[in-house]
C-alpha positions in Angstrom: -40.8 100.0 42.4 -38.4 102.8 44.5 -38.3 103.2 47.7 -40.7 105.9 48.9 -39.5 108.7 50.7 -36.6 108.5 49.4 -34.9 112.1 48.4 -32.4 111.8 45.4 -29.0 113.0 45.6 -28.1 116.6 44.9 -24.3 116.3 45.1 -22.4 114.9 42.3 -19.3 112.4 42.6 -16.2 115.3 41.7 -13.1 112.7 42.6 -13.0 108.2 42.5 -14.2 106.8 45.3 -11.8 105.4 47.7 -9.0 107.2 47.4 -8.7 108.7 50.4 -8.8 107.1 53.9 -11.5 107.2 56.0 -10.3 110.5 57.6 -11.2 112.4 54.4 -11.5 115.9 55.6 -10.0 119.6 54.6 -11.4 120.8 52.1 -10.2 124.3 50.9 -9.9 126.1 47.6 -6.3 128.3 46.4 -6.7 131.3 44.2 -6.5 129.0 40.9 -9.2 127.0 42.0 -7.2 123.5 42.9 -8.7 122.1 45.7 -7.4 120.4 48.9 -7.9 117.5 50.8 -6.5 115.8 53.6 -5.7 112.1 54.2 -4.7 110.6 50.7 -4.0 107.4 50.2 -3.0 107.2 53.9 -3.2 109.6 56.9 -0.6 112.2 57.2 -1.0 113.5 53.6 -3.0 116.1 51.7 -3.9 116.2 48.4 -4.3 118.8 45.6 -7.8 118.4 43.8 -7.3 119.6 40.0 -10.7 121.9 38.8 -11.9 118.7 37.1 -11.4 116.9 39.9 -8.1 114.7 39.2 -6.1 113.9 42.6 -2.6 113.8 43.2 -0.6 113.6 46.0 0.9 117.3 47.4 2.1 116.6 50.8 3.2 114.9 53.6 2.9 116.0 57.2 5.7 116.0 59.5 5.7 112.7 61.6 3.2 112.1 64.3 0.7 114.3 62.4 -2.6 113.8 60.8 -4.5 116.7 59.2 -8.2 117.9 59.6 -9.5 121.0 58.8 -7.4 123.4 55.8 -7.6 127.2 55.4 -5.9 129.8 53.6 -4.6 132.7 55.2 -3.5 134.5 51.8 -2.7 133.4 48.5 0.0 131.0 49.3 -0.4 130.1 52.9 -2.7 127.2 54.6 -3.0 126.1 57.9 -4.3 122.8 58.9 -5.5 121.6 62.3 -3.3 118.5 63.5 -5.8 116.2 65.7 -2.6 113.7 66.7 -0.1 116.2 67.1 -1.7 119.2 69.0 -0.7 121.8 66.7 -1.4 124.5 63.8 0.2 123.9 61.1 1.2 125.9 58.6 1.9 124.8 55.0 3.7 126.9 52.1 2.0 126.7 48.3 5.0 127.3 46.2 7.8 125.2 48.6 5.4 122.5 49.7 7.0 123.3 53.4 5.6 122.4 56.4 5.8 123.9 59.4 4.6 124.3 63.1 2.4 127.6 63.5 1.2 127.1 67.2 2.0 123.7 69.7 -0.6 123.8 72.6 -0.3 120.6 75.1 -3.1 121.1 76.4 -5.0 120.8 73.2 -7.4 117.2 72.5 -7.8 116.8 69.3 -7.9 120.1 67.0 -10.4 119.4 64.4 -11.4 122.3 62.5 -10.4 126.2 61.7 -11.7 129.4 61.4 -9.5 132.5 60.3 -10.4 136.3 59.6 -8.8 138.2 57.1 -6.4 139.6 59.7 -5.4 136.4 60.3 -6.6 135.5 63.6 -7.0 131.3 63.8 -9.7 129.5 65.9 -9.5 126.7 66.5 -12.5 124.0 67.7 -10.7 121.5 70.0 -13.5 118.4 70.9 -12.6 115.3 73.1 -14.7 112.5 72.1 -14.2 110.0 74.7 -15.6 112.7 77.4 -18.0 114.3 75.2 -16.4 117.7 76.3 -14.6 120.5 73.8 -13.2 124.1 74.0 -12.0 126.2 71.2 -8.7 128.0 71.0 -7.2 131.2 69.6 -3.8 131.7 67.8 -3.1 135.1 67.3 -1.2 136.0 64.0 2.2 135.0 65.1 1.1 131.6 66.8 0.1 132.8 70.2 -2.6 130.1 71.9 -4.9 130.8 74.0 -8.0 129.5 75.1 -11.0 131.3 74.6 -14.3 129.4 75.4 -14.3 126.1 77.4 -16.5 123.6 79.2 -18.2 122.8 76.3 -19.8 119.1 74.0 -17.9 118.1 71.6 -17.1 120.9 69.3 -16.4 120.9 65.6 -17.3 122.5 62.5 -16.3 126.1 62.7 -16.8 129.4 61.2 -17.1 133.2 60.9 -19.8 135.9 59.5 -19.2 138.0 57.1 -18.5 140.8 58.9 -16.2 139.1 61.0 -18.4 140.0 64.4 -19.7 136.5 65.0 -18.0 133.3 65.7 -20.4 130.4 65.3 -19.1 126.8 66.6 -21.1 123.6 66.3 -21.2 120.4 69.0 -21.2 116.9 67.3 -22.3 114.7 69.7 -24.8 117.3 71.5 -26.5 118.4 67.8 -25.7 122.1 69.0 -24.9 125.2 67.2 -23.5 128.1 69.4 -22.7 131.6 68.6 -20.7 134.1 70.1 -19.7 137.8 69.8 -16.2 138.1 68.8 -14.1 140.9 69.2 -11.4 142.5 66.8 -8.9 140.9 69.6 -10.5 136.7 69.2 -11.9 137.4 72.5 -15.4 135.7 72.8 -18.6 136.9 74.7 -22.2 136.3 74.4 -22.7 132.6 74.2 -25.9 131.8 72.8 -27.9 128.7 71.3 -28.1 129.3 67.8 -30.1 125.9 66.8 -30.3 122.5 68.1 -31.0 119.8 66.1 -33.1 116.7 67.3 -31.1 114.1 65.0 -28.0 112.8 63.4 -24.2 114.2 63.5 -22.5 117.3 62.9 -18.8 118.4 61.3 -17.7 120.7 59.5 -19.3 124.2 58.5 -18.7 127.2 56.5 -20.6 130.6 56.0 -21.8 131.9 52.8 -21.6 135.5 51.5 -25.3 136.4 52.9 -24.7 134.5 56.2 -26.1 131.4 55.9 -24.4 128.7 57.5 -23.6 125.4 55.6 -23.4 122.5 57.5 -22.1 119.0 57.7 -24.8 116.4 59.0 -22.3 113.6 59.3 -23.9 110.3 59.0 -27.3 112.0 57.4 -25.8 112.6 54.2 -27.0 115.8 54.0 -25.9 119.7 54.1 -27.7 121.6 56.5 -28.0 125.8 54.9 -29.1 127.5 58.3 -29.8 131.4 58.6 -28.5 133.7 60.7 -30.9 133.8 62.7 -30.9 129.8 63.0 -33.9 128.9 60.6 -33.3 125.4 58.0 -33.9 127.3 55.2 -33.0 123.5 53.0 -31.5 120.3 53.0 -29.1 119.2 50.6 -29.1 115.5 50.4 -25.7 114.0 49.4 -24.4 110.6 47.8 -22.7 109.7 50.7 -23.7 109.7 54.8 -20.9 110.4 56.3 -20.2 114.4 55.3 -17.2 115.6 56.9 -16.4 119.0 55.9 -17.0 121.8 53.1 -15.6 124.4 51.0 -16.5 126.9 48.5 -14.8 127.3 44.7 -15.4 127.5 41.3 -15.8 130.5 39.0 -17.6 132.2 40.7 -17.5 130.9 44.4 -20.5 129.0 44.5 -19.0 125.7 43.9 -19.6 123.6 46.9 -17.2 121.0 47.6 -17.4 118.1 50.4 -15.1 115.4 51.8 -17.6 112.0 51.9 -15.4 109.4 54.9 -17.4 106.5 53.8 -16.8 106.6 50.1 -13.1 108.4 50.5 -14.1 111.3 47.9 -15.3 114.3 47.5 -18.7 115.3 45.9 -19.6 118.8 44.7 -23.4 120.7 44.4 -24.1 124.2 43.4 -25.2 127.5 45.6 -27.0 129.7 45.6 -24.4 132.8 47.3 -20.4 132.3 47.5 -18.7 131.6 49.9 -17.4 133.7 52.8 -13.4 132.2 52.1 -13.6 132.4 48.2 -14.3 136.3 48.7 -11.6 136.3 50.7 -9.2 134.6 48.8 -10.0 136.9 45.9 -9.1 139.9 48.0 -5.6 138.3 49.2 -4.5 137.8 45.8 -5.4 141.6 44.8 -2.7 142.2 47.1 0.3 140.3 45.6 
């Protein structure tokens, strides 16, 4: 007999189990598709996901870091977000060299990013053992400042298409904000997007159409939330611990996530790309 009420799976496993650490996070996708990861084999690394899902090692952080959330900022540039070193980084695709984008003291732990396609970073900054978060701004050329404070424990991350909203989510509190955001990263408008009544957050990322996509960590599931903060579904996974997620494939509708309690990722179809593959597609027109 099976359990009742029990919702199969939708996600499929994409790389072994238990090869990353349980700080499995990242994910993004470069303009060939490859697929990265951070936390390989031991924190302070980041992987480089072949299409078919084959891992290998790609790099090592400098000392004292430990990376979170990747993006890309064109073809051959990521950044990641350094929770035990208070930085941005900044990582080079062809030379494998790592570098720091912005230093902030005064940052907790910097979890995830956001970018636009000007290049303009933000940054969700929680600190778990007060409940309390804020989220920073690095302009393009690394200047930090803060932009929204006094807030729960923020985490997962992301922009609209159009590059007009800013939408930040609160683990511990089960909120999703959004704010106005202006050509310059400043922030206004503050709202309550959705509140959920259960289970964790972490990362998020936006689709073509708006819809949000996002992490319930501990669930094992992937929230899709409208615009206008409706659950339009929920996309149970293998694993309950769902850290983070990217879009790739052929066509951008490939949805990749990082699992922390099997250390791999699993992958599901969408229905719309993703905001960051169109993006990617338009940085590497320009090269």
């Amino acid at each position: 007999m099976g359990q009742p009420n029990v919702v199969p799976p939708v996600s499929k496993t994409f790389t072994a189990p238990e090869e990353f650490t349980g700080n499995c996070e990242g994910p993004a996708v470069d303009a060939d598709g490859n697929i990265y990861a951070v936390n390989f084999a031991q924190d302070g690394t980041i992987a480089q996901i072949s299409r078919r899902g084959k891992t290998s090692f790609f790099i090592t952080l400098p000392k004292g870091s430990t990376g979170n959330g990747i993006r890309f900022g064109d073809a051959n540039t990521f950044y990641i977000a350094d929770f035990t070193g208070h930085n941005v980084l900044k990582a080079n695709l062809e030379t494998r060299e790592v570098t720091v984008y912005a230093h902030e003291p005064r940052m907790n732990q910097p979890n995830d990013l956001a970018i636009t396609r000007s290049g303009h970073i933000f940054c969700s900054d929680p600190n778990w053992k007060e409940g309390t978060g804020q989220v920073w701004h690095v302009a393009p050329g690394g200047t930090v400042r803060l932009v929204a404070e006094n807030m729960g424990t923020t985490n997962g991350i992301d922009i609209s298409p159009d590059e007009k909203t800013l939408y930040v989510n609160e683990s511990v509190q089960r909120n999703v904000w959004a704010f106005d955001l202006a050509p310059d990263g400043t922030l206004s408008n503050k709202r309550l997007l959705l509140k959920f009544e259960e289970g964790g957050m972490d990362g998020m990322r936006c689709a073509t159409n708006g819809d949000l996509y996002i992490a319930r960590h501990g669930l094992g599931q992937v929230a899709v939330v409208s615009p206008a903060g409706k659950v339009i579904k929920t996309i149970p996974t293998i694993g309950k611990k769902v850290s983070n997620i990217c879009f790739g494939g052929r066509n951008g509708k490939t949805c990749y996530i990082t699992l922390q309690d099997r250390g791999c990722l699993e992958t599901f179809k969408a229905k719309t790309p993703g905001r960051e593959w169109v993006m990617m597609k338009e940085f590497t027109k320009k090269r």
